[in-house]
C-alpha positions as YAML, in Angstrom:
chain: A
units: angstrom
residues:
- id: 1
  name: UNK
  ca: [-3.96, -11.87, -6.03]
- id: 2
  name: UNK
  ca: [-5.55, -13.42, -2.93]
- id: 3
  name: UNK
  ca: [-3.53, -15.88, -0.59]
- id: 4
  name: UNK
  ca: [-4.69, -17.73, 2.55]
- id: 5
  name: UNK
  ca: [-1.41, -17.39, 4.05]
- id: 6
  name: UNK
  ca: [0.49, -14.11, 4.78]
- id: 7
  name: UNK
  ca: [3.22, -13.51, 2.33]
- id: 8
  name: UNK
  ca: [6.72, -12.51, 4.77]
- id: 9
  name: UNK
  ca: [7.78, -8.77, 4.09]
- id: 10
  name: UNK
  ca: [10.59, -8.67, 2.06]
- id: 11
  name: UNK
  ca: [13.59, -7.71, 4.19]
- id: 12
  name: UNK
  ca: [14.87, -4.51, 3.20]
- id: 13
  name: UNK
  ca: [18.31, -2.40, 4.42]
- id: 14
  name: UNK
  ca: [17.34, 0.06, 6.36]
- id: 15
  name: UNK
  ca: [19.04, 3.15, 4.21]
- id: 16
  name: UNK
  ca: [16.85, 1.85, 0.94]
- id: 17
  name: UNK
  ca: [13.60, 2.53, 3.45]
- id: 18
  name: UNK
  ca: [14.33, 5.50, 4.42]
- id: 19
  name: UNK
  ca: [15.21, 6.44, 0.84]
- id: 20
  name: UNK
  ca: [11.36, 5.41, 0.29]
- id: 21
  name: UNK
  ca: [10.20, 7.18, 3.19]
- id: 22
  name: UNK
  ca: [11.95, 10.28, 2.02]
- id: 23
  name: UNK
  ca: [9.23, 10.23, -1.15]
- id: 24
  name: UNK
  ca: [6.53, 10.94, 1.05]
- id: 25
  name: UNK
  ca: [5.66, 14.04, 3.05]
- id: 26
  name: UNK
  ca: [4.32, 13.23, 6.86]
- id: 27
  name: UNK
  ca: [0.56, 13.56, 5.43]
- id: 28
  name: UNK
  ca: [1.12, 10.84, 2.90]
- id: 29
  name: UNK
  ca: [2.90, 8.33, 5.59]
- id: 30
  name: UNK
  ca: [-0.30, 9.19, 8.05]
- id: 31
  name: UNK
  ca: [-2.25, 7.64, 5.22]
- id: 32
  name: UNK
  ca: [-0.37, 5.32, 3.95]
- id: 33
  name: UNK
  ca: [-0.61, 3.89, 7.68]
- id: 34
  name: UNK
  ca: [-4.16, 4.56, 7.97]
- id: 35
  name: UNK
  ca: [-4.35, 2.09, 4.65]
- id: 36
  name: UNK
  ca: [-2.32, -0.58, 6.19]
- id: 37
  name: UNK
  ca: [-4.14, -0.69, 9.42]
- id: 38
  name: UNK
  ca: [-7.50, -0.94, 7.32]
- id: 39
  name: UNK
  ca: [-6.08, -3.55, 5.06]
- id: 40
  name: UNK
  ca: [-5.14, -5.46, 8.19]
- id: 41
  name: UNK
  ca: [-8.87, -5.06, 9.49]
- id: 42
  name: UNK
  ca: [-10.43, -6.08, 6.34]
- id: 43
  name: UNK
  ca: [-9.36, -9.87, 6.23]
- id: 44
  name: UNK
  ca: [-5.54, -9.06, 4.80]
- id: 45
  name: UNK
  ca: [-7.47, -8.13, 1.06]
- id: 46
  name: UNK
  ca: [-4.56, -8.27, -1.25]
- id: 47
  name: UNK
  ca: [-4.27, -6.15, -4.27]
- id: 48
  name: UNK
  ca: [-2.74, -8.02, -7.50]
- id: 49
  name: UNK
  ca: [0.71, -6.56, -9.23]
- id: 50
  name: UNK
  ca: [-0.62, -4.52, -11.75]
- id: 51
  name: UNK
  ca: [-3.41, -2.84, -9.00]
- id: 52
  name: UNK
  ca: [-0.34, -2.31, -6.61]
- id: 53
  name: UNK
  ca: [1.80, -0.51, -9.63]
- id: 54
  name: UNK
  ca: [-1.23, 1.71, -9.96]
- id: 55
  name: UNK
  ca: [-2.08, 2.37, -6.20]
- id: 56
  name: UNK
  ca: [2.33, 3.14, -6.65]
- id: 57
  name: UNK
  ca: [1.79, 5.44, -8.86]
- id: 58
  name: UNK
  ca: [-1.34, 7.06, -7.64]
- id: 59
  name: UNK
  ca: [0.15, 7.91, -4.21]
- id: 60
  name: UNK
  ca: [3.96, 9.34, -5.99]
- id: 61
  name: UNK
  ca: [2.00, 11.37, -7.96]
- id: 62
  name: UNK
  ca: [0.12, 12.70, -4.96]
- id: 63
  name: UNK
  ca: [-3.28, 11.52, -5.62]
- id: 64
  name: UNK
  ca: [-5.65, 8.93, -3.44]
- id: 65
  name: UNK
  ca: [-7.38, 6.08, -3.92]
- id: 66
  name: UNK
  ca: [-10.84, 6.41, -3.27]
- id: 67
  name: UNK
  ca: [-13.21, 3.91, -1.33]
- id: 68
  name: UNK
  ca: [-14.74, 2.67, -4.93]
- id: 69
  name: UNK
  ca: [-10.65, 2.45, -6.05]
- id: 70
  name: UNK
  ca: [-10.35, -0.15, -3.28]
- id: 71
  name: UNK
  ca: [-13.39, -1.77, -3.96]
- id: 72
  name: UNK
  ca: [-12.32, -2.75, -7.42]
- id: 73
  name: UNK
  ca: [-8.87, -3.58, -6.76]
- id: 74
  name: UNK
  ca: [-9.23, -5.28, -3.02]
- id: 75
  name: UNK
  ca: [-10.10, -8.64, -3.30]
...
């Protein structure tokens, strides 16, 4: 789903995101900020709900999405 304004982060208490940050090892939060910094650098693309439950899934069950991944889902 593609906006022309940036959507606010949802505020979140700080012990629910470290319980999220706990899920990932230190590799997985080095890529997970790699993606955000890219998504940031490619004109905010947004992903829609059900391409964000997948790229949640993907990344709990330790797998990555791949440059064709994002290509389909990024819009």
């Amino acid at each position: 789903m593609s906006t022309d304004t940036a959507t606010p982060p949802i505020p979140l208490p700080l012990s629910l995101k470290r319980l999220v940050v706990d899920l990932f090892d230190a590799e997985a939060l080095r890529h997970l900020a790699s993606l955000k910094e890219s998504q940031t650098r490619a004109n905010h693309r947004q992903l829609d709900d059900a391409s964000v439950d997948e790229l949640a899934e993907m990344l709990t069950n330790n797998r990555w999405p791949t440059i064709g991944w994002w290509k389909r889902h990024a819009s």
